[in-house]
N, C-alpha and C positions, 0 to 999 in steps of 0.2 A: 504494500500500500504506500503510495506515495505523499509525501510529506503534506500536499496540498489538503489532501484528504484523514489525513490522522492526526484525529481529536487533542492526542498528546503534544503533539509538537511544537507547540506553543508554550505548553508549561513545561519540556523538556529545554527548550530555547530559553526562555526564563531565570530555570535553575543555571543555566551555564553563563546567565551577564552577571558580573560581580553586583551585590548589592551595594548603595549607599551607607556610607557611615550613620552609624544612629546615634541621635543625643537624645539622651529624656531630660525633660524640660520638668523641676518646680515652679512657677511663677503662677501669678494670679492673672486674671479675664480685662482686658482694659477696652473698653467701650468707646475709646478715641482712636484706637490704635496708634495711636504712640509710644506705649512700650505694652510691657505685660508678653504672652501669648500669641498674640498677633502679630508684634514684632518678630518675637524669637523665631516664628513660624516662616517669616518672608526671609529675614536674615541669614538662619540657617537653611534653605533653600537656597537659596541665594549663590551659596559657596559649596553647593553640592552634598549636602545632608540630607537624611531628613529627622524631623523632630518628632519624638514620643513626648506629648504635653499631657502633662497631671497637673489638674487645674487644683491651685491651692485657696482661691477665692476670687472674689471680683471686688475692683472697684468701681465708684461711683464720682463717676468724673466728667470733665470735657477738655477742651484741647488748652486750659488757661489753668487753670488748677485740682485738684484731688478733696475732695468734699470728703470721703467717706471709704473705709474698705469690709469687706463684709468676708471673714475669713471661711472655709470650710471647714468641717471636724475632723481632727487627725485621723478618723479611723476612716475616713472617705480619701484623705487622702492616701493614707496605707494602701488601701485596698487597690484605688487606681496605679499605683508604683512597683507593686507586689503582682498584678496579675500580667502585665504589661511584660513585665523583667522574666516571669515564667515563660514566655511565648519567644521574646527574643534579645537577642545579645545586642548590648548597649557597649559606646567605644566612649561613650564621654557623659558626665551629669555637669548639667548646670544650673545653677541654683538663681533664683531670682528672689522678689519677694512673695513670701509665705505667708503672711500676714499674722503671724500666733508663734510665740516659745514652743507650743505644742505639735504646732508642723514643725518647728525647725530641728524637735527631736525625732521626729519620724524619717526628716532626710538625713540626719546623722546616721540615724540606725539603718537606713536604704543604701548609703554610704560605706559605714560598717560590713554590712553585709556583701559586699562586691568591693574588697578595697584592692581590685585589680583596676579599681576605674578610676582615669582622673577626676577631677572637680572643679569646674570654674564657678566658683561663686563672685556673683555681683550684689555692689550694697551702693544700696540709692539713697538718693539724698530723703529722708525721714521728718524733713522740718513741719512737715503741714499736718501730722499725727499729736496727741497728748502727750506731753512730758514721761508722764509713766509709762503708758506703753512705749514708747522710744526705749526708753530706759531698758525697760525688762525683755524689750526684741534683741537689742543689741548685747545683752549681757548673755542671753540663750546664743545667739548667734556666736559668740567669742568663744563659752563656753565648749557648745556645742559641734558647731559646722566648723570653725577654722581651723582645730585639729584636724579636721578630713581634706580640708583645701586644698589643690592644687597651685590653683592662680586665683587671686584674688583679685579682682579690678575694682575702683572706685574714683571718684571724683578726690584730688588733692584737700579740698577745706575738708571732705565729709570723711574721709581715714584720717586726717588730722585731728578732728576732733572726735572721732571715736579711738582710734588708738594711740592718742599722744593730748589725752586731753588737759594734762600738767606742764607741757611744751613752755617753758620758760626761755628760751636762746632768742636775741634780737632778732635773727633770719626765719624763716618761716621755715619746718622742716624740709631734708631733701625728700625724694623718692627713696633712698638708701634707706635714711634716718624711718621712713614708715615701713619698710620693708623690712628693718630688724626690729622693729614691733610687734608687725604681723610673725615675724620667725621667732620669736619668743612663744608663743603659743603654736608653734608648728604649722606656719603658712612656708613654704620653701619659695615662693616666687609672689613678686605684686607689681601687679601694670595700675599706676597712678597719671591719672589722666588730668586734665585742665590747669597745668603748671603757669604762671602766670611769667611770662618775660617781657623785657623791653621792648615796645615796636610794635605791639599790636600782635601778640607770637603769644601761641601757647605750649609748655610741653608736655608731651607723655612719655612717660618713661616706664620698662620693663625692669624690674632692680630683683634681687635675692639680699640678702643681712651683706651679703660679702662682696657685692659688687653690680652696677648697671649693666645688663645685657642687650638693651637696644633701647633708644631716644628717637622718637617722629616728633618736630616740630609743625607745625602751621597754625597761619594767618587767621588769627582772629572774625570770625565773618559778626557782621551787621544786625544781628537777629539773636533774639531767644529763643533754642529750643528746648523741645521736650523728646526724651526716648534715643538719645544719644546714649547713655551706659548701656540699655539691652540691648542697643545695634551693635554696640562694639563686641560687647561679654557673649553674644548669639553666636557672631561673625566668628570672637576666637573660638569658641566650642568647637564649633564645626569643623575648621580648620586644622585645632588638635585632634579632632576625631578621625580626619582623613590620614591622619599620618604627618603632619607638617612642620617639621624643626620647632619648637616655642619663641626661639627670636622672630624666627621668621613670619613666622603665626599674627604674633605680635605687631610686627609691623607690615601684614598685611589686611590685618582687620584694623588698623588704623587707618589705613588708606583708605580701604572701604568706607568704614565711618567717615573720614573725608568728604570722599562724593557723596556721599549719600546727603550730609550736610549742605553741601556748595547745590544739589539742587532741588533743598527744601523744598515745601510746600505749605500753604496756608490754609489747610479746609475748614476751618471754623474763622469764629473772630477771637481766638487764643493765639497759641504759640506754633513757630512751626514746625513742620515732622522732618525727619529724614526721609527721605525718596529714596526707600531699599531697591528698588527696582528700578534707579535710574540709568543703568546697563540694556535694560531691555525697550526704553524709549528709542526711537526712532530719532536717525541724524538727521539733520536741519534741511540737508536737500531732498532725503525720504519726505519731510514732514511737508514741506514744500510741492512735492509731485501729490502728495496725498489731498493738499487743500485744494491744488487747480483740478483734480479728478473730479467727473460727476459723481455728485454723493445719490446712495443707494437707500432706497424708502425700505426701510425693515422695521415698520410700524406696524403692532399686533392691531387683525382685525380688533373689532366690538365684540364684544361678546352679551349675553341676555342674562346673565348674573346678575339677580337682584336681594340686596340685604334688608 
């Protein structure tokens, strides 16, 4: 019987393309898509993954600020991280926000359990939450996840003041000086991002306690945005997941975040997003041929549907 004709040979073809790297995704549901779930999902696409998401909660937001988060129950999150992990092998976890102490011991113990895998955990800026919960997420999370941590990414003020919040030295710390912080409690690697330089320049820097392993600078853009950490912390997951040196990793999910930045977008009257998918827009003289084309009526009949 020839190929054309047996049922199989398709899911024989199948098994024989190497699959995509897989990251399972903690983070919560974001209703703006600017970060959360939504991002991690285009991002890690993006660079050739795909994403296993176990939804840790949703917030309650729009593209300007974070009103509210509404966590799920650890044992919902258990249960989606646990049946998921039975079915198939995972090359990378990464951690977003979880919204509860009580998820963030359930990805410890998810973590535990598979400590063949690395861990990129990211920690977002927490300002628009109550004092006490900040408080009590950040101290689960130190306790808890950065002994499991691989790489730790965060914005330079928000690991400043979560782990150097005694910081007495006239200079603001380096990446190093946060990096033998996080290695104090068993982070081996920290990419600290939004260094602030002369000239309109920001840097990012990848550091271990013992030394800097790669520095991307660039140019300050014009705009606030939002969902800049999960684009970058998505982009490196996936990147370590396919195999890719961690410097390099590093300073190629910085690039990305780059563009993805340079060709923001505004959909609301907030803040703007990264354009994860600004590789797959059309070049100027595509976009050109396409306006002077006649455009094609793909307008649904009426229909007799009445509420």
């Amino acid at each position: 019987m020839s190929d054309l004709t047996d049922p199989t040979s398709d899911e024989v073809s199948a098994e024989s393309e190497p699959n995509p790297p897989c990251v399972l995704v903690f983070n919560a549901s974001d209703p703006s898509g600017a970060g959360g779930l939504a991002c991690d999902a285009v991002a890690i696409a993006s660079v050739g993954a795909h994403m296993l998401p176990v939804v840790t909660g949703a917030y309650a937001r729009d593209t300007a600020e974070i009103f509210d988060h509404f966590p799920f129950d650890e044992e919902a999150v258990a249960e989606q991280a646990r049946t998921i992990l039975e079915d198939v092998e995972v090359q990378m976890i990464k951690v977003g926000f979880v919204g509860s102490p009580e998820n963030l011991s359930t990805v410890a113990e998810t973590a535990t359990d598979y400590p063949e895998v690395p861990v990129v955990a990211y920690m977002p800026n927490l300002s628009w939450w109550e004092d006490a919960q900040i408080e009590a997420y950040l101290d689960a999370f130190r306790e808890l996840v950065l002994p499991q941590t691989t790489v730790l990414v965060g914005n330079h003020s928000t690991l400043w003041r979560w782990l150097l919040p005694d910081w007495a030295g006239e200079r603001p710390p380096t990446a190093r000086d946060i990096a033998r912080a996080a290695g104090e409690v068993g982070v081996p690697y920290t990419l600290v991002t939004g260094m602030v330089l002369p000239d309109q320049y920001f840097d990012n820097v990848l550091a271990s306690p013992q030394s800097v392993l790669a520095s991307e600078k660039y140019e300050r853009l014009d705009a606030v945005f939002t969902g800049a950490g999960d684009t970058l912390s998505g982009a490196l997951a996936a990147l370590l997941a396919s195999g890719t040196d961690l410097a390099a990793a590093a300073t190629e999910a910085l690039s990305y975040m780059d563009r993805c930045l340079d060709a923001g977008f505004r959909p609301g009257m907030g803040h703007v997003l990264p354009d994860r998918l600004f590789w797959a827009q059309p070049e100027e003289e595509d976009a050109e041929n396409e306006e002077s084309a006649t455009p094609v009526d793909f307008a649904l009949p009426p229909h007799d549907t009445r509420h």
